[in-house]
Every structure is written in C-alpha cells, then in structure tokens.
N, C-alpha and C positions, 0 to 999 in steps of 0.2 A: 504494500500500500504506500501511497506517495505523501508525503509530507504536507500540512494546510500551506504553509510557509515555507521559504526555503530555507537553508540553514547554511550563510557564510562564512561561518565557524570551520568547519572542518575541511575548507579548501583555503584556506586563509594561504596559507604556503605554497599551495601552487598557483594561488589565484593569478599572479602579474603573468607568470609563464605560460599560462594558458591564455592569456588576454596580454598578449604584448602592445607595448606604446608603440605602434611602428608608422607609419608614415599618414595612413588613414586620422589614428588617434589623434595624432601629431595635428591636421588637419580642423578637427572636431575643437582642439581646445583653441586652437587661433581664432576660431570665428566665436568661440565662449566668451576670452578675453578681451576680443573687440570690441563686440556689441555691447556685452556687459561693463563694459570700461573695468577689467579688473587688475589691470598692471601698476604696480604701486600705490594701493588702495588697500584700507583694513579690512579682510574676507574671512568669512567663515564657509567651511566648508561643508555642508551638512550632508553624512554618510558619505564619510572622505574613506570610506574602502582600508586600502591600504597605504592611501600617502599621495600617491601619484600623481596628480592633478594638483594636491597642494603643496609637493615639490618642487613644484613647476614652476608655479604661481610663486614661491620665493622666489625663483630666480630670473622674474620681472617685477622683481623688484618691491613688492607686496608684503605685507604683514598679513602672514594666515594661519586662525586656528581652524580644527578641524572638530569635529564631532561624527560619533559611528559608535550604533547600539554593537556591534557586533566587539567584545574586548580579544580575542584572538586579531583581528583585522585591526583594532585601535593598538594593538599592543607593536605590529608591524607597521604603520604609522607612524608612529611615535618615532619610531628609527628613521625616519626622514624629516618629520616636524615635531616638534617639543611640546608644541601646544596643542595635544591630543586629547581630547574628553570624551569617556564611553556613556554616549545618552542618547536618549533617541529625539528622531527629528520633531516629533511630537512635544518635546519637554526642553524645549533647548536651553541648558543652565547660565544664562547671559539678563545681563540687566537689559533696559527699552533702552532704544538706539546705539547700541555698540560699535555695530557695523555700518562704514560703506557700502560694501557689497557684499551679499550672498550668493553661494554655485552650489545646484544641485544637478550634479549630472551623475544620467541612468541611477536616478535615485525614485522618482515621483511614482512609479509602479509599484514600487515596497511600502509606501507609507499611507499613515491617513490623510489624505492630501487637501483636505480643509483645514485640518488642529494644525499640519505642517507648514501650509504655508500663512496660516493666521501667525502664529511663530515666527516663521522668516520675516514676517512684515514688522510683526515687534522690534525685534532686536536689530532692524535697519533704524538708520537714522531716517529725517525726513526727504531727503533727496537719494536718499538710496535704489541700487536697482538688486532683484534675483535676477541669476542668471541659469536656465533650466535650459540641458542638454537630454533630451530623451528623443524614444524612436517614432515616427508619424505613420501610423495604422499602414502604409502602405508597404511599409516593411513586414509586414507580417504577411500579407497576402501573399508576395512575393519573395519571401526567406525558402532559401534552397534546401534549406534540410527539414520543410515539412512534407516531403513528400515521406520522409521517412519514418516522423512523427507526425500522424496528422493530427492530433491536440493540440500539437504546440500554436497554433494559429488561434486557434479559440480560446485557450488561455490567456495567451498575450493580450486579445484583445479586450478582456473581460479586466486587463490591470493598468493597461497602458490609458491615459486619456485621449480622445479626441483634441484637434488643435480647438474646436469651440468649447470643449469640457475644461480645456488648461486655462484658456482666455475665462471664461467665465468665473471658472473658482477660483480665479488668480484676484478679479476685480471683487468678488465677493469677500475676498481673506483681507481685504482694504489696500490693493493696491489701485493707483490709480488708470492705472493706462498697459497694455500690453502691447510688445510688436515681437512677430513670430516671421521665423527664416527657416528656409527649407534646404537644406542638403543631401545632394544623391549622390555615391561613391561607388568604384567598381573595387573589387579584393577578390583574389584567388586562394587555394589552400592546397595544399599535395594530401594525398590519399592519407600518409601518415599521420601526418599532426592533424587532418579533420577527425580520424580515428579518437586519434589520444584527449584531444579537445571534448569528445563526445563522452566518454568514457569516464574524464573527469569531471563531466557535468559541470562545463566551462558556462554556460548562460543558465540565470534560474529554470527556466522552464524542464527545463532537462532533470531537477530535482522535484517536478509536480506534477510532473507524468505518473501514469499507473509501472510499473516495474517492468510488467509483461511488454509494454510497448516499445520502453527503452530497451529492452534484449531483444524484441524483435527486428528494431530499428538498426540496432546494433549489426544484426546479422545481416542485411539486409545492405548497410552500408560496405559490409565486408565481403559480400559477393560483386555490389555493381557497382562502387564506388572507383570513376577513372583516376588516373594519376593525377590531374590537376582540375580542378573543382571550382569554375569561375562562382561569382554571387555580388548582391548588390546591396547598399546601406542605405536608407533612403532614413535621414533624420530631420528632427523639429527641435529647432531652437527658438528659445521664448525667453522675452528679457521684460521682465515685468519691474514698473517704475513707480517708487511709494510716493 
C-alpha cells in the first residue's frame, strides 16, 4: 500500500543525485531570481529541500534562511546554509515582515496552500514579492513516464494547482497582484539513470502509487525502455507581490 504522503526523509541522501542541478535546473532558478528580484535580498526559503536553491541564492549575493519540515533534509541543508529551521511551511517560526522575498519552489503540491501562503504573506514585508517555481498541468498530460504509471497523471493533478487556482489563492492569502510565466524545456535520460531515478522514487509521485504499479512499471520500463529517453518540462512560475 502507498503512502497518504510522501516521505522525504529516507531519500534525503540520494535526493541531489537523483535530481541533479544540471543545466535545465540551472535555467528554472534564473528566471526565479529574476522575476522574483531575489539577488541580494533577505529570502526565506520555504521547504528548502536540501540547500540547493539556497546555496545559490548566497552566492548572488542574498541573505537566506531556509525552513523544511523534513529534519533529515534540514539537517543536509544546514551543511550548505546555517540558517536552517525544521518547521513547516504552514507554521513559519519568523516575526511579521522579516522578509524581502520569499521562494517556494516544487514546494506548493506538498502543502496546505492557503495556511502556507497566508504565512509567506506574513513574514514579507510590505513591498515584498513570493517567488513560486512549480509545474503547469501541462506537464503532467504530457510527462513521458506515464505511460508506464498511468496514476501518476491523476495524482499530480489532484496536488498541483491550476495557474487560476495559484493566482486566486495567492490574492486570497493577501497578496496583492500576481504575474505568472510559462517555461517549456526539452531533457533527455539514458536507459540507466531513468532506471535508477525510478527505483529510487526520485519524484513524489512514485512514493503514492499503489506498489503493484511501481513493479509493474518497473518491468515494463526494463523490457522497452531505448537507450536514450527524450521528454519535456513544461513549468509555471508565479511571483506574487504583497
């Protein structure tokens, strides 16, 4: 049986290796940092994974803490930025207006996304912007490895918001004004590392599937899977302005 929730706990160690910053990623935080104006600005990072994003973010130049319910991932964090606190996005342990800016990226699918961004709106100051990196419904229809999970489409979509579901709850959590950007991206995979990717239930979804589908998907992969494995990103970025 699959889990309600996923559990980033017990991949915390392979999580970056299985999820490399490689030139795509690379990509995704430049148009975060832009829009969101968050290069040399006080950021919080809410459900900062394992660091990465706000490793970054120091070094353009920014003041960033981070916060992430997950304490195996906050504890791996921390080894990149110092100001690590394990809380969740829902509870964020910070006084009203701390922050310049807030990033929550690939985070808005995990949370309660009205308590969370009622929260990020708190602890902004009054000119403050969120800056929300997640994936736009179109990604799912067209993600290549649901032919081999076909749940994972219908999951996704049951977590991810619509771009009018983010705009709206964004203006309902007291922010004032939303503007959303669309990003399409092409990435390739070799038979092996989509393998090992799979195996280690490298994206949630893959931890909230039923068991039987992942081993069947599994095998399935392992008979017809070619050597090189094109696919396509198709993201939504949202920079909501308090």
């Amino acid at each position: 049986m699959s889990p309600s929730h996923p559990n980033f706990g017990w991949v915390a160690r392979s999580y970056d290796a299985l999820r490399p910053a490689d030139a795509n990623w690379w990509e995704v935080f430049e148009l975060l940092v832009r829009e969101g104006d968050l290069a040399g600005r006080r950021v919080l990072d809410i459900g900062c994974g394992t660091g990465r994003a706000a490793e970054a973010l120091v070094g353009r130049g920014s003041r960033v803490w981070g916060v992430e319910p997950e304490p195996e991932m906050a504890a791996l964090a921390r080894e990149r930025v110092s100001t690590v606190k394990v809380a969740p996005a829902e509870r964020l342990p910070f006084k009203d207006g701390w922050f310049e800016r807030a990033l929550m990226w690939l985070v808005v699918h995990l949370v309660d996304r009205p308590r969370a961004f009622g929260e990020a709106a708190r602890v902004l100051r009054p000119d403050g912007r969120l800056a929300i990196g997640t994936f736009h419904p179109l990604h799912f229809e067209r993600y290549w490895l649901k032919r081999f999970f076909p749940s994972m489409e219908t999951i996704n979509k049951a977590r991810f918001p619509t771009s009018e579901e983010l705009d709206s709850e964004l203006i309902a959590a007291g922010f004032a004004r939303v503007e959303q950007h669309r990003l399409t991206q092409t990435a390739w995979v070799d038979r092996e590392t989509a393998l090992e990717r799979v195996r280690g239930r490298f994206i949630s979804p893959l931890q909230l599937i039923e068991d039987e589908e992942l081993e069947a998907g599994l095998r399935r992969m392992e008979a017809e899977l070619p050597e090189r494995n094109d696919y396509s990103l198709e993201w939504l970025v949202a920079v909501a302005y308090r």
